[in-house]
N, C-alpha and C positions, 0 to 999 in steps of 0.2 A: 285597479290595484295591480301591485305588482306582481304578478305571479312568482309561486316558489320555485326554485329551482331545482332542478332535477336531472344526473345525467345518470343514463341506463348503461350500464356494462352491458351488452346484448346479450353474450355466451354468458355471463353468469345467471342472471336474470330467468332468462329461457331454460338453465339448468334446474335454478329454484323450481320455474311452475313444472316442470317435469315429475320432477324427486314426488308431486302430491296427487299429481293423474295416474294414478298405480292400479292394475288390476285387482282381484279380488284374490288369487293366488298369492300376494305378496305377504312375508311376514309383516310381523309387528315390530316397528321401529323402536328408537332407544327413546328414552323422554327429550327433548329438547325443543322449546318454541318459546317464543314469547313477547309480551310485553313487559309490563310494572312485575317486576321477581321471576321474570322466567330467563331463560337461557335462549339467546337467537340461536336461529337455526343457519350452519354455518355453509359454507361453500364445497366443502368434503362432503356434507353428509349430501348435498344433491346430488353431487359426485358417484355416490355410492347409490345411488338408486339405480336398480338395474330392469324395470320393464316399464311402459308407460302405454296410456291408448286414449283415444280420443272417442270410444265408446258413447255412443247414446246422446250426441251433438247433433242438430238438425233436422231439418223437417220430415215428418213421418214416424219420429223414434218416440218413444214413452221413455225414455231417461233423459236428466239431465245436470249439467256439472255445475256447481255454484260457488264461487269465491266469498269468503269471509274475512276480516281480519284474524291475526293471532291471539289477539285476545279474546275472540268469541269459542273460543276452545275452553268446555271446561274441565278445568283442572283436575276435578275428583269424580269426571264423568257423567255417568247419565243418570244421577239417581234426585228425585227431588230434595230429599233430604240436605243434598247440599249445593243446591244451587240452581240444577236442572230448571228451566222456566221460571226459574223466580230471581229474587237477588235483583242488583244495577238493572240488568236487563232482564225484564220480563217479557217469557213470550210463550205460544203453546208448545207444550210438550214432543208431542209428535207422537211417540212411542208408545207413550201412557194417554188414557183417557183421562179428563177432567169431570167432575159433574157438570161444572157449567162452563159457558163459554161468554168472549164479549163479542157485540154483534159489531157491523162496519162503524152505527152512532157512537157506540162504547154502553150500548146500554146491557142487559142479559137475558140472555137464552140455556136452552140445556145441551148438554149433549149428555152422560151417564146420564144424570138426574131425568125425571120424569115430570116431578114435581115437589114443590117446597115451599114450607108455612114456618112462619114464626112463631113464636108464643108476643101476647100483649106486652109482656115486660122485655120480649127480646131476648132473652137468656136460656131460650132453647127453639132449635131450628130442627125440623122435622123434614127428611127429604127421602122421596123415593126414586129408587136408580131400577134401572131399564132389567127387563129379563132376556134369558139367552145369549150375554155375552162371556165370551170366556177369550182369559190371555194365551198368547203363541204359543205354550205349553201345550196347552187342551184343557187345560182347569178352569173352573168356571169362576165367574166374575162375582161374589157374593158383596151384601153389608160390611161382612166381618173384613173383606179387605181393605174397604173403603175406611171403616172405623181404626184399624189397623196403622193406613195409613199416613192417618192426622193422630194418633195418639205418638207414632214414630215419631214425624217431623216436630211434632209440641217440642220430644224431649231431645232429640239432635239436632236440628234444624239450628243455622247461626245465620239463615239469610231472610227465613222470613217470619215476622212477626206472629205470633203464635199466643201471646199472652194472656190473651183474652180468652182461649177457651180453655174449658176444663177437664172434657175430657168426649169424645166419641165414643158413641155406644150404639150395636147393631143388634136391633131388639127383633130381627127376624131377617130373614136374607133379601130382601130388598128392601128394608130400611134402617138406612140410621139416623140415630136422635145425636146434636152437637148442644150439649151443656155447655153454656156461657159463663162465666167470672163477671163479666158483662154487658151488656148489650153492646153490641156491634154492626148498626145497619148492613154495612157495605160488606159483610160476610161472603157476599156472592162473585164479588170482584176476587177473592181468595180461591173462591174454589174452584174460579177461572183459568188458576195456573198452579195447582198441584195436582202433580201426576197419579193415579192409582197406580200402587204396588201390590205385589201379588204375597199375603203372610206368607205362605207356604215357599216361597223360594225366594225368599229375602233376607240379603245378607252382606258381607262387607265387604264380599267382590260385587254387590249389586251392579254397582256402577259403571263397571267395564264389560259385565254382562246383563244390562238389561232386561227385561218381560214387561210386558205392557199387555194393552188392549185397543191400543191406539190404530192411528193409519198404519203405521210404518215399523218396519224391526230395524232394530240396528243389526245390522251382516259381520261392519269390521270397522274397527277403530284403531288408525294407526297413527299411534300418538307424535304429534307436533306436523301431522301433513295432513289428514283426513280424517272424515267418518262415514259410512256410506249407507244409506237405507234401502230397504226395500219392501214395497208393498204388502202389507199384511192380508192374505188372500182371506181371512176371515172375519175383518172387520167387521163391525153390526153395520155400518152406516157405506152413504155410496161409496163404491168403490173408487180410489185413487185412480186421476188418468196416467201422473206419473209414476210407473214402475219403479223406478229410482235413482235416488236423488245422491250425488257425490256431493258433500260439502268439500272444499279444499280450505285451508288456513293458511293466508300468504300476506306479506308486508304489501304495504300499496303499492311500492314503486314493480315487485314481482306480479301483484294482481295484474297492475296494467301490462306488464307485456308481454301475460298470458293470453288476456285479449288480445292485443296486437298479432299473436299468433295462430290466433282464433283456437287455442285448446280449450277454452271453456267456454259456455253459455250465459253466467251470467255473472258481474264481478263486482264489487262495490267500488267506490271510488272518490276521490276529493274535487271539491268545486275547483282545485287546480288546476285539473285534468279536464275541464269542461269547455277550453274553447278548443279540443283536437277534434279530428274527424277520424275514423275507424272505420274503412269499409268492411258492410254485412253489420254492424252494429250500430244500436241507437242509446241514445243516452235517457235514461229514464230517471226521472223525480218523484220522490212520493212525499208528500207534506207529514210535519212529524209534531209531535210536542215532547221534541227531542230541546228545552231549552237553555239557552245561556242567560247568566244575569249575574250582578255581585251583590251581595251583602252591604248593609249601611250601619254600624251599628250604632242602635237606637240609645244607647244612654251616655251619659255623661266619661271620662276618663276618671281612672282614682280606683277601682277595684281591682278584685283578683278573682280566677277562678278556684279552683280545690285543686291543683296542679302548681299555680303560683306562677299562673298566665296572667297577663294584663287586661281585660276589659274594658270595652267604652272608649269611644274616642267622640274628643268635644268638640269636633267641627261636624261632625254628620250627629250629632247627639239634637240638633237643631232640627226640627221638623221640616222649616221653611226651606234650609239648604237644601234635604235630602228630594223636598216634592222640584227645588229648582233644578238639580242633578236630572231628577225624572225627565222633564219635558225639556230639558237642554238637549236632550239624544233624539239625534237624527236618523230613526233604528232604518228609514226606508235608504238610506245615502249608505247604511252600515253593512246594510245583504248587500250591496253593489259593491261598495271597497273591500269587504273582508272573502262576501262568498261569491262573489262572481254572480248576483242575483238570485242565485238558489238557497233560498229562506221565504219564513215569514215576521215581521213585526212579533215580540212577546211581548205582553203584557201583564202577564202574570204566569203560575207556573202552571195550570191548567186551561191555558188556550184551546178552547175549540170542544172542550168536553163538556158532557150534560152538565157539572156542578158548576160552568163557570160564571162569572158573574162581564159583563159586557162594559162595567162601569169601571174597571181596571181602566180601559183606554182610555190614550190621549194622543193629544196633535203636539207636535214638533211645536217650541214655541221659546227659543232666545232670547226675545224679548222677555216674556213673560218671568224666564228663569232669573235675568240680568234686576228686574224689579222685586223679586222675591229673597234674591240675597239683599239687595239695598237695604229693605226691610229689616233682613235681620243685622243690619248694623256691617254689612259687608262692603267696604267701597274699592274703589279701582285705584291701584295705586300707579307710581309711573311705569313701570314694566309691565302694566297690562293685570298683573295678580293684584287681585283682592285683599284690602284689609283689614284688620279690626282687631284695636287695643296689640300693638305690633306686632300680631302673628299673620303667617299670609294663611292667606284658603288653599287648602289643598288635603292631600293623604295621598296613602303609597298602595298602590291597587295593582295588588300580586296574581298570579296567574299560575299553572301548574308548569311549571319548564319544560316538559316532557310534550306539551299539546299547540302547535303552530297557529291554531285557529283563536285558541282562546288568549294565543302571543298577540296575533292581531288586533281581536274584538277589543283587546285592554291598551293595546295602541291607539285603534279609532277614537276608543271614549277620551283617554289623554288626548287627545287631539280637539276632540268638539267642544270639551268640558273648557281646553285654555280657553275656545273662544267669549267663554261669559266669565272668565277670569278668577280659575279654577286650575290650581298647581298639582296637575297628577303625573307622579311619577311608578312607575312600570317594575313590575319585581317578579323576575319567574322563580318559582320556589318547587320545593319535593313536599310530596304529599305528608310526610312525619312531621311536617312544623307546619302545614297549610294549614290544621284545622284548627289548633290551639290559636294562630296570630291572628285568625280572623273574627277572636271575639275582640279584635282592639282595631284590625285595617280590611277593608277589601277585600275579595277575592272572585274572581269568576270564578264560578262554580256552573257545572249541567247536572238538569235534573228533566223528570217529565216520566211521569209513569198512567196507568190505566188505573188510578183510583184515587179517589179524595186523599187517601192517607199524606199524599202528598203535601197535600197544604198543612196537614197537621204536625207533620213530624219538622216542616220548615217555622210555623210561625207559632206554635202551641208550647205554652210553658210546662218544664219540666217541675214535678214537686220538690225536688232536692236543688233545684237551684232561684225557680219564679222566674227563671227567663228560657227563651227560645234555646233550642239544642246547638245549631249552628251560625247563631250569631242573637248579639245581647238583647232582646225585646219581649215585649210583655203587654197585654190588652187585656183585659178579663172579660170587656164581651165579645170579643174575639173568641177565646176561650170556652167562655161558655156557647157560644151556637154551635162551635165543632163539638162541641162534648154533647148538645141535645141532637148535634148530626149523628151521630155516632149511637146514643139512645132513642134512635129513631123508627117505630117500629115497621115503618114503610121508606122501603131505600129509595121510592119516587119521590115521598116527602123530603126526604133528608136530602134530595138533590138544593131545595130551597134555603136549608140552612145553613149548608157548605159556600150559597153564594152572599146570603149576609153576614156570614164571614168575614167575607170580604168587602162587604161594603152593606149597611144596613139604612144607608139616608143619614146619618150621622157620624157613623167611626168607622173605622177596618182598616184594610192593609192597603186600599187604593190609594190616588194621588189625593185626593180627597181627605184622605185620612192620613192615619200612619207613614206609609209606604217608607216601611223598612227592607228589603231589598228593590232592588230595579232589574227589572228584565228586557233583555236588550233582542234577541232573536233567535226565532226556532229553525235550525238547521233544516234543511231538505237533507233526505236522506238520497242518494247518486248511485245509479249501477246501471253499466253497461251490459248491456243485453243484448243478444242476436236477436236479428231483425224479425224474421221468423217465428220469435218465441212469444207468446201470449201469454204474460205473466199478469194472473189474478186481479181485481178491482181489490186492493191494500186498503188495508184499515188503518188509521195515524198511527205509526210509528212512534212509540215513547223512546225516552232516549236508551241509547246505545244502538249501533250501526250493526246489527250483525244477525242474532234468528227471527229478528219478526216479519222481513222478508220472507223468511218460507213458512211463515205462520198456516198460509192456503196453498203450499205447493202442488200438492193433492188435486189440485184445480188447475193448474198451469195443465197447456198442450200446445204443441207445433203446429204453425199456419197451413 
């Protein structure tokens, strides 16, 4: 592949990583950072940065400095209610305790919680949380905050799904009872990544002053450059090796030549940047189900939705086209052209997790695909494109303009699809029309989180419309196995029904079946790290690049 290119202004660059390795002295900056709606951070404002230190780098030290992108900075802080650990990127808290946690498999454990039972019908979960903990305050850790908690985020929360319950109730100080709307096996994947808050001193500066009971406090948060933790000397569980932790928020071409100047420990980075060498540092992978894939939409052209968008488009409305599309992609030749080998194969959107189903996969197979259009009445005309009843084969497979990788991935596929004689043309689009055009065309899209809901929310029919939310499709026993997943009163059972889901020996979303979108590869997640540093055994990465690298930082220590 061609590598992107990239030239470094050096003094400007080396000003950026400066302006966010700031002591703990330093005030608090003006807002400005960003990616999608935010404001970059400009050249003056590193300018204006007046103390910098290379603090807690190397071996022997308990701190250590971590590069993020800018948009892993959230926007309205540290409070779960609006985003903290949950949202696009899910990851743990830090600050705040969770009752539960997910283990390296993804399967769960506790950490508040002690213990938890469900009721037969599912519609009340009973869990007991640990004695003797109390937040950085000195207050102690009750039910009531816990129930507190999840009754807040029910009724503010806009990032994570909450519908289903009705209401939390702390029926004595170590326990609360969670009232259901309706049963919801996977309840414990939820309570993996909401943070406990404290009643007693919660409020609508929560977020920029957090309390927790977690590892870590937050110390100082200077908006659009850093945030920096430090060890909660009171925590219930072992103690942190790392002291603490500087996140920095820097664009990649500034991550990298922070590294280059070895001011930080550890940076993220893009498989562009992966055939340099960096003396003192190594280049580390961690496998993700971080993944890419587009949309086919499943029905015919001729509708509209409640907007008086288009729906349906009648070349992939064809079953046989969409399974020949499937196994035309050459996904092992696609991590080599697009990510420089750093990926894996996707086959669906829960790769490698307990729910997944192993019958998604297939073999690369040209042929196969070249005889499946024939089938449906597709033949080769003289320029190579396919045709039938004089329309050629093809559709226009948009990408978000903003994202270089997934410019690529939707270059590759136009590329391998002409070869079985398949006219895809390439569209970088903005996010405001992306999701409306893609109930009628294409679009790569990333997804990949720690919970079945994923498949649900991608291929489960909505009641107000009978078809899928982000792109036009509809199975009823698809449907219904997610829905008996989901009223399942054992979340080890319901792992079983989440994979007949996907494929039951007759229907589902595999090649086999349906196979209304196609998934193409799960990114490796990239970060340059000093050599010295012994950064944690990672748990898969779901998508987004940015906190679940420190998910175990607590755990990292110097060689």
């Amino acid at each position: 592949m061609k590598k992107r290119g990239w030239k470094l202004k050096t003094a400007v660059l080396l000003a950026a990583a400066a302006i966010v390795i700031t002591g703990c002295s330093a005030g608090k900056s003006q807002e400005a950072t960003g990616m999608e709606g935010k404001e970059e951070r400009t050249e003056q404002s590193a300018a204006d940065s007046t103390e910098s230190t290379t603090e807690g780098t190397g071996a022997g030290k308990d701190s250590v400095i971590v590069v993020m992108g800018p948009s892993s900075e959230p926007e309205a802080g540290f409070d779960p209610a609006y985003g903290w650990g949950a949202g696009e990127h899910v990851h743990e808290p830090l600050i705040q305790s969770t009752l539960t946690v997910t283990t390296a498999d993804l399967k769960i454990d506790y950490d508040l919680a002690t213990d938890m039972s469900v009721s037969d019908d599912g519609l009340t979960w009973t869990v007991k949380i640990r004695d003797g903990v109390s937040f950085t305050d000195g207050e102690k850790l009750t039910a009531k905050d816990v129930a507190f908690t999840y009754n807040t985020l029910k009724s503010t929360s806009s990032v994570n799904d909450f519908t289903m319950l009705d209401s939390a109730e702390a029926v004595d100080d170590m326990t609360v009872v969670f009232h259901m709307k309706r049963a919801y096996s996977i309840w414990p994947y939820t309570m993996a990544i909401v943070g406990i808050v404290p009643e007693h001193a919660y409020g609508a500066d929560y977020g920029e002053h957090p309390i927790g009971s977690g590892r870590y406090i937050m110390k100082q948060w200077d908006r659009g450059q850093q945030v920096i933790f430090e060890a909660n000397p009171d925590y219930y569980g072992e103690a942190p090796k790392m002291k603490k932790v500087t996140v920095l928020f820097m664009e990649e071409d500034a991550a990298f030549a922070a590294v280059q100047s070895g001011q930080v420990d550890l940076a993220y980075t893009a498989a562009s940047y992966s055939d340099q060498t960096i003396s003192g540092y190594d280049l580390l992978s961690f496998e993700t189900v971080d993944n890419r894939g587009f949309n086919l939409p499943a029905i015919a052209a001729g509708g509209s939705d409640g907007n008086g968008n288009p729906i349906g488009n009648d070349f992939t409305a064809d079953v046989r086209v969409r399974r020949a599309i499937n196994i035309a992609i050459n996904r092992d030749e696609m991590i080599e052209n697009v990510l420089s080998g750093y990926g894996s194969p996707a086959y669906s959107v829960c790769d490698k997790m307990p729910w997944y189903n192993n019958a998604a996969e297939t073999k690369y197979d040209a042929e196969g695909a070249k005889a499946l259009l024939e089938e449906a009445g597709w033949t080769e005309g003289n320029d190579g494109i396919r045709e039938k009843d004089g329309k050629k084969a093809g559709f226009t497979l948009m990408y978000p303009a903003s994202d270089s990788v997934r410019q690529a991935l939707a270059a590759d596929t136009a590329n391998q699809l002409k070869e079985i004689g398949i006219d895809v043309k390439t569209e970088g689009v903005g996010w405001d029309t992306a999701y409306d055009r893609a109930q009628a065309e294409p679009l790569i899209w990333g997804w990949g989180a720690h919970t079945p809901m994923e498949l649900y929310n991608i291929y489960h029919t909505m009641k107000d419309t009978g078809l899928a939310e982000y792109s036009p499709y509809s199975n009823e026993s698809v449907d219904r196995y997610m829905d008996e997943a989901l009223a399942s009163s054992s979340l080890e059972e319901s792992y079983e029904l989440w994979k007949k889901a996907q494929w039951d020996g007759e229907t589902g979303i595999t090649e086999q079946g349906d196979i209304p979108w196609i998934w193409l590869v799960n990114i490796d997640h990239l970060y340059w790290a000093k050599s010295d540093l012994a950064v944690a055994q990672q748990k898969l990465h779901p998508h987004g690049h940015g906190w679940s690298i420190v998910n175990n930082v607590d755990q990292w220590s110097w060689k």
